[in-house]
N, C-alpha and C positions, 0 to 999 in steps of 0.2 A: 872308209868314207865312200860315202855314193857318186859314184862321177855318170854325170850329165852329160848330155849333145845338144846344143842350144838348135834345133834342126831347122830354123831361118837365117841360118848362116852356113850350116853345114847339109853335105846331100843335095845340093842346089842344082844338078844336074837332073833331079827324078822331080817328078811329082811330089807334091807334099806327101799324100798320103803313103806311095810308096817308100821316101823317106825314113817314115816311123818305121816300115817293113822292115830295111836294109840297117836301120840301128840295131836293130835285134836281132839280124843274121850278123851282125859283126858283133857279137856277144855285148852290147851295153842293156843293162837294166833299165837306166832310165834315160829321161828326154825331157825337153823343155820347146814350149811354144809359145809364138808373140801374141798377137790381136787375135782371139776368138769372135769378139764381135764385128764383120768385116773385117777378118781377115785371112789369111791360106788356108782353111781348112774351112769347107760351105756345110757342111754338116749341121745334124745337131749332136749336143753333148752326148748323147747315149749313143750317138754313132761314132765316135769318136771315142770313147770309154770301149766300145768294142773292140774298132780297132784295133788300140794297145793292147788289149786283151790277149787278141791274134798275134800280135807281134810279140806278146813275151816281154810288151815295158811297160813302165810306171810313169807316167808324164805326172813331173815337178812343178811346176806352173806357169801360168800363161802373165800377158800381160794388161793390162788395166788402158795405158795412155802413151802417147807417144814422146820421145825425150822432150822435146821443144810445146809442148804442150797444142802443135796442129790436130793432133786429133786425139779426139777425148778428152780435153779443156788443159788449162792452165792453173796452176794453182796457187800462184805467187802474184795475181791483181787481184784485190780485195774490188776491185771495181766490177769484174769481169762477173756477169750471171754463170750460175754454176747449175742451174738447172739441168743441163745437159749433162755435163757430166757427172753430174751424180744418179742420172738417169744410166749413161753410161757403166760407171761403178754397180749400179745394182744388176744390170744385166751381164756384166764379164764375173761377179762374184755367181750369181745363180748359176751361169754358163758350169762356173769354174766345178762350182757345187756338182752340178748334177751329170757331170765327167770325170767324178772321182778323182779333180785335181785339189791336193792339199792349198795351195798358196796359188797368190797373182799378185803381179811387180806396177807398183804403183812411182810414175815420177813428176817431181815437183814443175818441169815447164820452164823455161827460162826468166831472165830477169827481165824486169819492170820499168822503160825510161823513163827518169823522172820518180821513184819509189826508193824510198832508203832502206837498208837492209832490214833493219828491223820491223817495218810495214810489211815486207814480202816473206818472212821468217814468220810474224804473226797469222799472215794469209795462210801460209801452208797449211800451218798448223790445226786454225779452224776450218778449214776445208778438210782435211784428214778426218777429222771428228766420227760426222755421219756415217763415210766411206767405213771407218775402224768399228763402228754400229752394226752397222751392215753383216759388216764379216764376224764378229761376235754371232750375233741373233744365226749368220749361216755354217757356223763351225771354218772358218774358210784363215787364213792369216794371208795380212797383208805386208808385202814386202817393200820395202822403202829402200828406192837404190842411187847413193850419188855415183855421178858420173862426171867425165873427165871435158873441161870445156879449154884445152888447151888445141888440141887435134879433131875429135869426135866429133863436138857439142857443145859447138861456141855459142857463147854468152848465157849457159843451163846452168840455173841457181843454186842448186845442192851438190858444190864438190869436195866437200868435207865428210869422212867418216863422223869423226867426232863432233860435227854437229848433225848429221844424220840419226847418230845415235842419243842424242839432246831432246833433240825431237821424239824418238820413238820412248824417254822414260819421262818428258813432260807429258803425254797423253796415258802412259801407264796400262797400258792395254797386253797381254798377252797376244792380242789377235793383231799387234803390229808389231814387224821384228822389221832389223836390216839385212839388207843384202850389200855386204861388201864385195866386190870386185876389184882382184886382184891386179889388174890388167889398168882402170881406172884410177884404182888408188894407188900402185905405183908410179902413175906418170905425176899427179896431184901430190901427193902426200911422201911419197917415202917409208922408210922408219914399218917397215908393213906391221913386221909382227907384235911389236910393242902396241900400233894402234888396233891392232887384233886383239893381243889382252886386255887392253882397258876398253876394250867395248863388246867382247866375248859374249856378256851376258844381255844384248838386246839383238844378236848374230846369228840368224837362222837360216842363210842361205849362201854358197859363193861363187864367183866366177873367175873366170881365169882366160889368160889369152898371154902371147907376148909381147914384153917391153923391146922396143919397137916397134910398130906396126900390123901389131892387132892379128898375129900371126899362130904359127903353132905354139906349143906352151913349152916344147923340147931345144925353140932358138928365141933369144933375145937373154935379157941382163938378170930377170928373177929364178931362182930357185928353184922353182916348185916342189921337187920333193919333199927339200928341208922346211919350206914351208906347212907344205901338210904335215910334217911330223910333228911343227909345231902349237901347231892348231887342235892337230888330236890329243897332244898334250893338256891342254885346255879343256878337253873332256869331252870333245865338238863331234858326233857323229852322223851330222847328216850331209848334205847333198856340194855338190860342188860341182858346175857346169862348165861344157869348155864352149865356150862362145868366141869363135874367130873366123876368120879367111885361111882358108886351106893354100898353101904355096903350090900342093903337087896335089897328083889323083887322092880323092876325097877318102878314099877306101885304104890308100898307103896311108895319108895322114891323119886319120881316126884310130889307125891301128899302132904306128909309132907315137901317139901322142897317150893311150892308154898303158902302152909297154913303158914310155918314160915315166907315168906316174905310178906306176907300180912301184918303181923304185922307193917310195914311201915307207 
C-alpha cells in the first residue's frame, strides 16, 4: 500500500516547500496537499511538479474546498450561488492537472438551518455533477470525503461512509471515488472494516490518524495494521495518508509511525 504525509499537518516546523524535501529524505514516496488555489504553496503547478520531482515524491492530491464549506463554497444550499465555486473547482482540477497530481478531495460544507435532509443530500449531489464533468473532460478523480462532526467539524453534512458512497454510485462516474478516513469514520461509524467491504468498490483513497485525538496512528483504540491487511484483502492497492498532529519531534513521529505500519 502507498502511505502518504498529509504535509499540512505534518512538517509544520519547515516551510512548505522544504517540507516536500524532508518527506523524501525520511524515505516516503508520497505526499499529500491542501488548497492549491490560495493556499501553502505560491507557485505554479509546474513548479510544484518539479519540486516533487527533486524530492523523489509523488503528490497524491490536493484539496478542492474547505470542510465548513468558508472557502470554495458550500454545497448542501440549493439556495447558495455556486458560481464561485465551480469557478473554484475548475481551477484546483487544472491546477491539480497540470502538477501531475492524480486526485483532489472535494467536501460537501456543513448543514443547512431550516433544510431537511433530503434538500441538502439533493444539493450536493447536483452541485457535484459539473465538478465530476470537469474532472472526466480533465483525466483528474475526484474524491469525496466524510468527516467526523462530533469533535472536528461540527454541524459538516457528510458523516456517513455509506452514504458518502450512495452518492458517488447515484452519479456513476469513475472520476468520482470516496475517500474514507479511518480516523473520521471510527469516531462516526465504528464496524470499520465491514463498512470498508461494502463500499470497497467506490474507495480510492485512505486516511488514517488516531482514535482519540487525531494523533499518531501507533497510539489510540484502532488497529491499523490489521486493518490494512484487511483492506488489501479486498484487493485495494492504492494510497493511504497519515493525516495527524505529531505528539513528539516531527522526524521521530513520521518515522515510528511508518515502522508501525510496516507491520502490515
Amino acid at each position: 500500500m502507498k502511505v502518504s504525509l498529509c504535509l499540512d499537518m505534518a512538517l509544520t516546523s519547515l516551510p512548505f516547500e522544504a517540507r516536500i524535501m524532508k518527506a523524501g529524505e525520511l524515505g516516503l514516496k508520497y505526499v499529500e496537499i491542501c488548497l492549491v488555489v490560495g493556499g501553502s504553496f505560491k507557485g505554479t503547478p509546474e513548479e510544484l511538479a518539479k519540486l516533487a520531482e527533486k524530492a523523489g515524491v509523488k503528490i497524491m492530491d490536493t484539496v478542492m474546498n474547505a470542510p465548513d464549506g468558508s472557502t470554495g463554497g458550500n454545497l448542501t444550499d440549493p439556495r447558495q450561488n455556486m458560481d464561485a465555486f465551480l469557478q473554484r473547482a475548475q481551477k484546483t482540477i487544472s491546477y491539480t492537472k497540470q502538477a501531475q497530481i492524480p486526485a483532489t478531495i472535494v467536501l460537501t460544507g456543513n448543514r443547512v438551518e431550516g433544510l431537511d435532509e433530503r434538500t441538502m443530500e439533493e444539493s450536493v449531489v447536483e452541485r457535484l455533477k459539473p465538478v465530476v464533468e470537469m474532472a472526466e473532460k480533465a483525466g483528474v478523480t475526484v474524491l469525496l470525503e466524510p468527516l467526523n462532526d462530533k469533535y472536528d467539524h461540527p454541524d459538516h453534512w457528510l458523516t456517513s461512509s455509506d452514504r458518502g458512497a450512495e452518492i458517488c454510485r447515484r452519479i456513476g462516474s469513475q472520476r468520482l471515488r470516496m475517500l474514507f478516513d479511518c480516523y473520521h469514520m471510527g469516531i462516526m461509524e465504528g464496524d470499520m472494516v465491514k463498512h470498508i467491504e461494502r463500499n470497497i468498490d467506490v474507495i480510492a483513497h485512505f486516511h488514517a490518524a488516531g482514535v482519540p485525538g487525531r494523533h499518531e496512528v501507533f497510539e489510540g483504540e484502532i488497529n491499523y495494521p490489521f486493518v490494512l491487511n484487511q483492506i488489501e484483502r479486498l484487493g485495494y492497492q492504492g494510497g493511504i495518508g497519515l493525516e495527524y498532529w505529531a505528539t513528539m519531534d516531527d522526524e521521530t513521529s513520521v518515522r515510528r509511525s511508518l515502522e508501525y505500519l510496516s507491520k502490515a
